[in-house]
C-alpha positions as CSV (number, residue, x, y, z in Angstrom):
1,X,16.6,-8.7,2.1
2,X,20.5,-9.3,0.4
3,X,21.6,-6.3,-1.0
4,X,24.9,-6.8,-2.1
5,X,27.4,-5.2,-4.5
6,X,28.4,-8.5,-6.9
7,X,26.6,-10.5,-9.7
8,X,26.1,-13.4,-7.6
9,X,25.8,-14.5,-4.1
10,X,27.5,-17.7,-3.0
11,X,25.0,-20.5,-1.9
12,X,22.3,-18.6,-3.6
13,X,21.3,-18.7,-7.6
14,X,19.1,-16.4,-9.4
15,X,15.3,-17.6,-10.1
16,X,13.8,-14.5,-11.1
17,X,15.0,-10.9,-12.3
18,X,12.6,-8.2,-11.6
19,X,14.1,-4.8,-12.5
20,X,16.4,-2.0,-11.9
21,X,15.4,-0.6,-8.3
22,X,17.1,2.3,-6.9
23,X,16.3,4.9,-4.1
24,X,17.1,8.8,-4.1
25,X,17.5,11.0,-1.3
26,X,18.4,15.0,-1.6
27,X,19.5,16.3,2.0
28,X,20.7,19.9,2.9
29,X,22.8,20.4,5.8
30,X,21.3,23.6,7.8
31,X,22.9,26.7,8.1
32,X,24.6,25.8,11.1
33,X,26.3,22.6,9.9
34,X,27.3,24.8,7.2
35,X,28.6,27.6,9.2
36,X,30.8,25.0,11.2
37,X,31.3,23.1,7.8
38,X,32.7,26.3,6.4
39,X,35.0,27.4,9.5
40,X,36.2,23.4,9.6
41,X,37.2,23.9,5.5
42,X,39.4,26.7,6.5
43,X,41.9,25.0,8.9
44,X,41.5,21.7,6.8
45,X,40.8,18.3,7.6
46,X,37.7,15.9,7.4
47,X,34.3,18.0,8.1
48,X,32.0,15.8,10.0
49,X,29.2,17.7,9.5
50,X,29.2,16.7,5.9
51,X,30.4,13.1,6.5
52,X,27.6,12.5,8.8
53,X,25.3,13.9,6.6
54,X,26.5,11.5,3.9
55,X,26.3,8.4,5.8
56,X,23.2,8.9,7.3
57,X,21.9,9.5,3.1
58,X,23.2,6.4,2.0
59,X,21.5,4.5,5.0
60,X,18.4,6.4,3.7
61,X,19.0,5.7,0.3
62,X,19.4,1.8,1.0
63,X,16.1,1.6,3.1
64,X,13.9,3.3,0.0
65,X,16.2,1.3,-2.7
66,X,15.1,-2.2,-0.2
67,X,11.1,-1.1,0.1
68,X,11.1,-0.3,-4.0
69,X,12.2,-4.1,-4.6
70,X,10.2,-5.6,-2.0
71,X,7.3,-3.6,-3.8
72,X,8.5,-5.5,-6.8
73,X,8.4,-8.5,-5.1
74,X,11.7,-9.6,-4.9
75,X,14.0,-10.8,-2.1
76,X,17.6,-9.1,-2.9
77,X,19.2,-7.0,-4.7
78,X,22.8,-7.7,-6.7
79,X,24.9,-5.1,-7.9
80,X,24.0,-2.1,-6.1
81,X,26.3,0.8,-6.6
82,X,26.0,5.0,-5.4
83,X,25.9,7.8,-7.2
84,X,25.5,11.5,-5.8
85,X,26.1,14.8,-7.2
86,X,25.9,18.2,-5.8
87,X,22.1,20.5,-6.0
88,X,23.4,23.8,-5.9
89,X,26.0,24.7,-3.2
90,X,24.3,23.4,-0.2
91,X,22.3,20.0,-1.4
92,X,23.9,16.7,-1.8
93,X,22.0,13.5,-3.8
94,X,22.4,10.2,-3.7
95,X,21.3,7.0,-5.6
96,X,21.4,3.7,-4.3
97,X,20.9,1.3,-7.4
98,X,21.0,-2.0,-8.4
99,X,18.9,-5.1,-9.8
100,X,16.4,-6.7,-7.8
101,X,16.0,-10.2,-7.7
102,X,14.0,-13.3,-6.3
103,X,17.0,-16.1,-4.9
104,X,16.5,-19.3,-3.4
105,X,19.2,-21.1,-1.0
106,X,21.0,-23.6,-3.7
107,X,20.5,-27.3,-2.7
């Protein structure tokens, strides 16, 4: 499965637009990571605790955004974008989104 961030993908055209697709993932960090998060905050910096917790939420996001358009039958997905927003103080969420497609190689 493409999944990429553009309108179009070189060497590939559009045969067959299926729908907006997306995949949402809400993740707390324990109250460890936030005890360290909180102490890193203090002397300033990057946390990692949150950082990794982020990455590892958009990987997540990605894989449930790729199984709702294979669901739908297609076989990529063009013009995927992020969103995430804060759940309270300790919940992060974020949306993968994006059109999914069906492409074929272009002869």
């Amino acid at each position: 499965m493409l999944v990429v961030t553009t309108e179009n993908i070189k060497g590939y055209k559009v045969t067959d637009v299926r729908g907006q697709v997306f995949g949402v993932v809400v993740r707390s960090r324990g109250l460890g990571g936030n005890i360290m998060a909180g102490l890193r905050s203090i002397v300033g910096g990057e946390i990692y605790e949150y950082t990794s917790l982020l990455e590892d939420t958009r990987k997540q996001a990605i894989d449930r955004l790729v199984k709702n358009a294979q669901a739908m039958g297609a076989n990529a997905v063009v013009m995927m974008r992020f969103d995430s927003s804060e759940i309270g103080q300790t919940m992060s969420e974020i949306v993968a989104y994006g059109t999914a497609v069906v492409i074929e190689k272009e002869t």
